[in-house]
ZAMARGU-4260 file (C-alpha; in steps of 0.2 Angstrom, whole numbers, plus 5000, padded with zeros to 4 digits):
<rodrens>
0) 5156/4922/4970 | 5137/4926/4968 | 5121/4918/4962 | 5111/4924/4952 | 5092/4916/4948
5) 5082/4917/4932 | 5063/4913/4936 | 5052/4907/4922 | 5034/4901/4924 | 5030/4888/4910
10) 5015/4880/4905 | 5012/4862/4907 | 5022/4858/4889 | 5037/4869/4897 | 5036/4885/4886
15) 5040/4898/4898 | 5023/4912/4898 | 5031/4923/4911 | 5047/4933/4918 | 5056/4946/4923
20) 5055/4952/4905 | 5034/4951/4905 | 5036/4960/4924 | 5045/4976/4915 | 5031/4977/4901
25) 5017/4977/4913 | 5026/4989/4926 | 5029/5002/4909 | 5011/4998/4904 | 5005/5002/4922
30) 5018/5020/4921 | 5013/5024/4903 | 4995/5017/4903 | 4998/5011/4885 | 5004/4994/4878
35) 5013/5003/4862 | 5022/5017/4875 | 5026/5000/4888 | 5035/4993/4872 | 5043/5008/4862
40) 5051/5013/4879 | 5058/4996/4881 | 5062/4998/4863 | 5051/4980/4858 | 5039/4979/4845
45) 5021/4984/4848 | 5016/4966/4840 | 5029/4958/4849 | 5020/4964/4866 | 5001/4963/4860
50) 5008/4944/4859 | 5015/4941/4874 | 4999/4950/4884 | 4988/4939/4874 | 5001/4923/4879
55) 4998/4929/4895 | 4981/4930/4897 | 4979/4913/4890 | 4990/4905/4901 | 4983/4914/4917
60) 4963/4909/4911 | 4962/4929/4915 | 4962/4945/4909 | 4976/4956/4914 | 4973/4974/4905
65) 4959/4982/4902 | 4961/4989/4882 | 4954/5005/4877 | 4955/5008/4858 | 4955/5024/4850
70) 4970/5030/4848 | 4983/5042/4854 | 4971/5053/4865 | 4957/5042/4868 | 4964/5025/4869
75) 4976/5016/4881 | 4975/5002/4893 | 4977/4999/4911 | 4980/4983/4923 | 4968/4974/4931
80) 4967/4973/4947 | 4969/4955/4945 | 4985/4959/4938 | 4990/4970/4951 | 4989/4959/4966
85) 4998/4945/4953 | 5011/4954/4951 | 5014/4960/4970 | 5011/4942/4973 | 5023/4938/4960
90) 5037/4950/4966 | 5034/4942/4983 | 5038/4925/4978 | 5053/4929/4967 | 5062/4939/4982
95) 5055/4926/4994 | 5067/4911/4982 | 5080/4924/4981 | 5082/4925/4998 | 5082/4906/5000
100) 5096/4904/4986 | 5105/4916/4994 | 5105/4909/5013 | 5106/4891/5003 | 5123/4898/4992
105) 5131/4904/5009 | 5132/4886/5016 | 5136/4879/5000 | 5153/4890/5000 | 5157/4888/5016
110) 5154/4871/5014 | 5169/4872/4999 | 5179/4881/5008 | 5182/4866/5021 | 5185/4856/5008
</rodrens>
């Protein structure tokens, strides 16, 4: 037996704004330096990911890309650097509970298995 964790971030209504999904986008978009490459390589919809980023942004109260428009040679986009150190911050945080669930799940089945 395993556990495995799914970590959402939701807004105050409950409408999850952010997981692991929203971490591989912005990691392509950091690789590729483009929001339509970051989506075509994980095979989504450019509008579809202009959407979430913009969800995003408005959720956080902060930018998170900096958009260069222009097309294929001149435009692209990048992350902030806010959006950096969130997302180190984030991958911090979701190991950290990993870790935790895991140390907690150990007890747990030894605990069954006494029963």
């Amino acid at each position: 037996m395993k556990v495995k964790l799914k970590i959402l971030l939701t807004a105050r209504n409950g409408e999850p704004f952010m997981g692991i999904g929203l971490v591989w986008l912005l990691e392509r978009i950091k690789k590729l330096n483009s929001i339509s490459g970051a989506a075509r390589d994980m095979r989504m919809s450019y509008a579809k990911a202009h959407n979430i980023l913009k969800r995003l942004e408005k959720r956080l109260g902060r930018k998170v890309l900096i958009r260069r428009r222009g097309g294929s040679d001149r435009g692209g986009a990048q992350l902030t650097q806010f959006a950096e150190t969130f997302l180190t911050r984030y991958d911090d945080y979701q190991a950290g509970v990993k870790k935790f669930a895991e140390k907690e799940f150990t007890g747990f089945l030894k605990a069954v298995k006494k029963l």
